[in-house]
N, C-alpha and C positions, 0 to 999 in steps of 0.2 A: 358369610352365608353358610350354615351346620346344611349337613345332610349327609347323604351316604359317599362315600366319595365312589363306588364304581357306578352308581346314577350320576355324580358330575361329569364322570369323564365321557359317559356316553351322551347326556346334553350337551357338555360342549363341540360344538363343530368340529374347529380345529385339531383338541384332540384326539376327537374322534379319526377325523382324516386324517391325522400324523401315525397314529396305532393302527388303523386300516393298511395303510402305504406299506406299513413296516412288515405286517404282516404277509401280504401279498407276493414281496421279494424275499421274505422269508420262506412261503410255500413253493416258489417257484425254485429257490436254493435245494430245497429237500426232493422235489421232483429232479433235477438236474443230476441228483446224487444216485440215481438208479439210474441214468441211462450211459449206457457203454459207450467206450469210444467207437467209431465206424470199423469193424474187419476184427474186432474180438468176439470170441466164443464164452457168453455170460456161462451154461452148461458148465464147458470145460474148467472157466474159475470156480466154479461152486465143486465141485469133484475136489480141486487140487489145492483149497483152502481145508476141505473137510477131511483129506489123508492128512493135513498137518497136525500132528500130534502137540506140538510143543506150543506152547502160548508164551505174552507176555514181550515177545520182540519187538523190533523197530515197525517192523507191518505191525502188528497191531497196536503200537503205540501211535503211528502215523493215522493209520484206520479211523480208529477213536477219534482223532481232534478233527477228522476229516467227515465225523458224521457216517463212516460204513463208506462213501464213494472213494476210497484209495483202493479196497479190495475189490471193488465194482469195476474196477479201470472206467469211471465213468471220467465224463467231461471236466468234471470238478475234482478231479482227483489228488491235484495239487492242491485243493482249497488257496485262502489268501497268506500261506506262509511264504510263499513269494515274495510278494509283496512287503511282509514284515520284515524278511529279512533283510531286503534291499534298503526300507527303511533305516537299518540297524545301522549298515555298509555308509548309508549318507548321512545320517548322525553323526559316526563316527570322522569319517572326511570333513564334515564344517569344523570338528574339535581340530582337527589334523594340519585343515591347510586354510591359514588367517582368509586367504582372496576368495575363497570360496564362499564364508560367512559371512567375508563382505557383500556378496553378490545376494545373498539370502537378506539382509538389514536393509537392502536398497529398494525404493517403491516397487513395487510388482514381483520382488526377489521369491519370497516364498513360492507364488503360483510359478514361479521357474524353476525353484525347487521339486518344487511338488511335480513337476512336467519330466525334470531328470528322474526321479525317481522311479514313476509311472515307466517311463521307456526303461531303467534299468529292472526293472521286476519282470517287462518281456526279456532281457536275457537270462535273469536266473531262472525263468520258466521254462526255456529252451534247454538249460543245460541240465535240471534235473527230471526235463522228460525224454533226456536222450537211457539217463539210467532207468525210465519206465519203462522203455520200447526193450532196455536189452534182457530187464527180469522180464515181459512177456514171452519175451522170445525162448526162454528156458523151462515156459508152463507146455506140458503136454498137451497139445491141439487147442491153446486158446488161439492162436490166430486162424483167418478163417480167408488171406489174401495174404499174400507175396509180402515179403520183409520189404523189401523195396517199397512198396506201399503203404505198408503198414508204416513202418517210420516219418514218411510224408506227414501220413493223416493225423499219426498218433502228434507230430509236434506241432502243429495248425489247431489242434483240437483243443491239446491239453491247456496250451498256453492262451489259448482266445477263450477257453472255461474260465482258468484264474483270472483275465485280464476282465473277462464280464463279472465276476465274482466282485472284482474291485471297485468295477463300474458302481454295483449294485448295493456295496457299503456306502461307498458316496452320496449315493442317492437316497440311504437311508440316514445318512450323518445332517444334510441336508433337509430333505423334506420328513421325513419320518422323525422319529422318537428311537435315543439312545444313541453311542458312536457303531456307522454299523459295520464297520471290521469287527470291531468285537463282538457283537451282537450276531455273527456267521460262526463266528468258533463257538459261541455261545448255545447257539443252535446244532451244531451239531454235536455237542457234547450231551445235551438234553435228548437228544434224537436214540443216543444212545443207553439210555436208562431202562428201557423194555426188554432189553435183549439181556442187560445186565442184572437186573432184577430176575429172570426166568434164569440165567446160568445159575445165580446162588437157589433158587429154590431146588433146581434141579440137583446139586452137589447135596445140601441136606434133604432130600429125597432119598440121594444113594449111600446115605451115611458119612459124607466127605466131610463135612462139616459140622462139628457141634451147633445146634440150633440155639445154645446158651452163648456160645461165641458169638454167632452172628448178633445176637440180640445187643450185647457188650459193643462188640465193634460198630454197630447202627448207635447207638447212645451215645459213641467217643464220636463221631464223626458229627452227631447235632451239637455234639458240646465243641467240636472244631470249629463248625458255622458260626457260633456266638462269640469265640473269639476272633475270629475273622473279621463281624461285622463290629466288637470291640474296638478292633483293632483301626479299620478304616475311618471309622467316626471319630477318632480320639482325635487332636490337635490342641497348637499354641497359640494363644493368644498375644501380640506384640503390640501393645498399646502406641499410639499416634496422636499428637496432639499437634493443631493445626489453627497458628497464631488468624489475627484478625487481620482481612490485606482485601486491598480497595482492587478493582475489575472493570474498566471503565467510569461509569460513574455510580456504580453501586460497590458498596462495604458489606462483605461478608464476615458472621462474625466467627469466635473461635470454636474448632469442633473439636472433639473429641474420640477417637477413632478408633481401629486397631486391624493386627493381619494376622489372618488367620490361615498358621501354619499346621498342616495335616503332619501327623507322625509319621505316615507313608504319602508325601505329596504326589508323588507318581503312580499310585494307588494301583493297579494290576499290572501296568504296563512292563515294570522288570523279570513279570513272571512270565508274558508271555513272549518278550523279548528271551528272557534264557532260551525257553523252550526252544523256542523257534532256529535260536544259532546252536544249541547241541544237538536238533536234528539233522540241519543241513547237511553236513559232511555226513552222516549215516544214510541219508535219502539219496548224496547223489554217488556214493557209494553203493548203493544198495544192489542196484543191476548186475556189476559185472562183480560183486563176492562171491559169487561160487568158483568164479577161474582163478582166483587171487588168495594165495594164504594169509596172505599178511594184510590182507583186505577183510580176509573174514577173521584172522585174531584182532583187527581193528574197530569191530564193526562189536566185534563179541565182548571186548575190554570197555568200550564205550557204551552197552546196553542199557536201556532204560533204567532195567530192574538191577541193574551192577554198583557198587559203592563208587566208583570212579567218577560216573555219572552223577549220582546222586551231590560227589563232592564238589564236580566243577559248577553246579546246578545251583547250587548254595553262592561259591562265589561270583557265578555270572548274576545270580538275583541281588545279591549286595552290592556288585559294579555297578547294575543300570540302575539300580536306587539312587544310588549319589550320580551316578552321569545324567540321567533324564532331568532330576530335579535340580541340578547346575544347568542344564539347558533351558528348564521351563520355570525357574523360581532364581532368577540372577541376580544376587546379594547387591552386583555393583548398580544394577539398572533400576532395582527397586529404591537403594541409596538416592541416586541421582533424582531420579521421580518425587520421593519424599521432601527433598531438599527445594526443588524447581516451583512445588503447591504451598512451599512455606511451612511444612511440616515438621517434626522431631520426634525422637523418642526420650520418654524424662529420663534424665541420668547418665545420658550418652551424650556426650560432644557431635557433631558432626560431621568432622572428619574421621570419628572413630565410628560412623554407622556401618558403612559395609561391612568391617572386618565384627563387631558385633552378630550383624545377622549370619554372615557367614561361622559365628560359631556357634550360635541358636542350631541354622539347619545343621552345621555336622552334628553337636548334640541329640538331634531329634531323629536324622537317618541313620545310625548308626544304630541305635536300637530298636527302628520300625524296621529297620532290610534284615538284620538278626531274628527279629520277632516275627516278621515273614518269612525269613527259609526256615525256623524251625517248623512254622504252620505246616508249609509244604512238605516238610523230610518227614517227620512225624507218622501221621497219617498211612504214607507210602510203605514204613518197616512194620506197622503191625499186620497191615494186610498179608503183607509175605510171612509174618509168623505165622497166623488164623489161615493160610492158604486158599486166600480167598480168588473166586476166576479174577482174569487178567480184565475183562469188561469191568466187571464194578472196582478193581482194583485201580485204573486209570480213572474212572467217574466219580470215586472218592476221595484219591489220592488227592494232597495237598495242590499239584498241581489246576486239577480241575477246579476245586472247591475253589483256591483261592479267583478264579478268571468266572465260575457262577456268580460266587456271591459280590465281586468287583464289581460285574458286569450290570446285576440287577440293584446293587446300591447306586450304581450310577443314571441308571435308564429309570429308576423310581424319583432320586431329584429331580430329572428334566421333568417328567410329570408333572410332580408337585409343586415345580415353579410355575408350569406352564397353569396349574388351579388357581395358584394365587394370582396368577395373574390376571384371571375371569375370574377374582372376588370371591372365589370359592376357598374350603378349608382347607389343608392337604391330605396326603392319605393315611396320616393317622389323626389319632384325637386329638390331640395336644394344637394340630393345624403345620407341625412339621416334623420331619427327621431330624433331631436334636441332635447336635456332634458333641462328643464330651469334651471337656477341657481340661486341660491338665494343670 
């Protein structure tokens, strides 16, 4: 059935209702992000952000992905990196400890996982709003009640904001449209484009910026978008053929098939996995760096804007490439699976499958996690050349670009399956998102 596709999507019910839902906990995410924690003085943070002269730091690199509510001391001010990280932390433990991932493969294992997780993201939420309570406590007159107090409230607030924050991806992953942890950092990286957009006009206003430059680096960064969405579409085709084999009393005959390997299988996820574990120790360090020298040469060695950073940032995005996609693409189980349907691949024995696909995927991630962090490093050195504000320098930077355009090539498939599936066309002409093949 041809037609427009945003007329489909508003006749369909469903998607209607899944975009509606999605929306909704998204407005509610943005309202959340302006209201202060209980016994701060909003006035006094606005004073003592606007004496800061220097831009560019872990506050405002935290700010940014937080949507504006880190600087707000709002409820949400941890956003869901909590969560991601603890994530990271139990990832890495099923790699680490066999009994564990047996506990994971076993009927209901997961939703046990997923129950430890949850409970461990309230302690990392605890323990990085103890370093909120202590940078408040060094802003002139933001508290507005007793330390005593303030610390209660501040750790009840921040951590029940992240843990509702979490609630509220779920329930977007769920019943909404797109995964919606991502779709929270998603939003508040878009939330911040208004503000980013007015600091560059304002520098070329005051002469700071060549408006020829700006022009060049707004043209390098659509040309970053296109290899970005290049990039995530490309994939391997692994042909499957799959003999004739009787099922009761019916004979099935033979098919012919294939699996289709993304150049980045893990598709945003090692980006926002880096991010997420190069901030942690900066955030929960963050509080008590002005007592500590060796806390603030740690904190100044590992800055966003520092090559250090930038280097381990590279390596943590080629780790979680090959880790995720050995966790979610496992050469032996996908073996096994093929073999059990009566399947093959032509030209491969069968006891020689796994270690084949296992050289397919190293072949394929090793040059999509390369071709992803240069995307991300890229991007981040010109703006520091062009001096461009630290607002559009984080909303451009490979970082962001690469978790936008992740986020909306992802949340555009669910759609377009969700058309076809009401016999509708998808959202482009053609009737879909064509992946390239290599």
């Amino acid at each position: 059935m041809a037609g427009n596709p945003l007329g489909d999507i508003l006749r369909i019910k469903e998607l209607r209702d899944r975009i509606t839902y999605t929306l909704f906990w998204l407005f509610v995410f943005r309202v959340g992000a302006y209201l202060p924690i209980p016994g701060i003085n909003a006035g006094a943070l606005a004073v003592y952000f606007k004496s800061q002269t220097s831009g560019g730091g872990i506050t405002d690199y935290l700010d940014f992905f937080a949507g504006g509510a880190f600087k707000n001391f709002s409820v949400f001010m941890l956003g869901v990196m909590p969560f991601i990280s603890t994530q990271i932390i139990m990832q890495l433990l099923l790699v680490v400890f066999p009994k564990l991932k047996k506990v994971a493969e076993e009927e209901g294992g997961r939703k046990k996982i997923a129950r430890w997780t949850r409970i461990g993201a309230v302690g990392v939420c605890i323990v990085q709003s103890l370093s909120v309570i202590a940078w408040a406590k060094t802003i002139p007159g933001a508290l507005t009640i007793s330390e005593t107090m303030y610390t209660f409230v501040a750790i009840v607030t921040v951590t029940t904001g992240s843990m509702f924050l979490i609630w509220i991806g779920e329930q977007i992953t769920k019943r909404g449209i797109g995964n919606g942890v991502s779709l929270l950092i998603f939003a508040g990286i878009v939330a911040r484009l208004p503000n980013a957009l007015f600091a560059l006009w304002q520098r070329i206003a005051n002469n700071e910026i060549n408006p020829v430059f700006a022009i060049v680096v707004l043209l390098l960064f659509a040309a970053v978008i296109a290899l970005v969405i290049y990039e995530q579409q490309g994939q391997r085709k692994i042909p499957i053929n799959y003999a004739k084999r009787v099922v009761g009393r019916r004979m099935y005959g033979a098919q012919n098939t294939y699996i289709p390997f993304k150049i980045n299988p893990s598709g945003v996820i090692p980006v926002i996995f880096a991010s997420s574990l190069l901030t942690l120790p900066l955030q929960l360090l963050g509080g008590p760096a002005a007592k500590a020298k060796w806390i603030r040469d740690f904190t100044a060695w590992l800055s966003p804007e520092g090559v250090w950073y930038q280097v381990f940032y590279i390596l943590l995005i080629i780790f979680f490439a090959y880790f995720y996609t050995q966790v979610t693409l496992n050469p032996q189980e996908i073996s096994k699976n093929i073999r059990e349907n009566g399947g093959s691949i032509p030209g491969i024995r069968s006891e020689k499958m796994e270690e084949y696909l296992t050289r397919i995927l190293n072949r394929i991630i090793l040059p999509g996690s390369l071709y992803l962090a240069l995307i991300a490093l890229i991007p981040t050195v010109v703006q520091r050349l062009f001096n461009f504000p630290s607002e559009l320098a984080y909303l451009l930077g490979g970082t962001s670009l690469l978790i936008l355009v992740g986020v909306d090539l992802d949340t555009m498939s669910q759609v377009e399956a969700l058309l076809k599936m009401h016999h509708h066309d998808g959202l482009t002409r053609k009737g879909h998102i064509k992946p390239r093949n290599l």
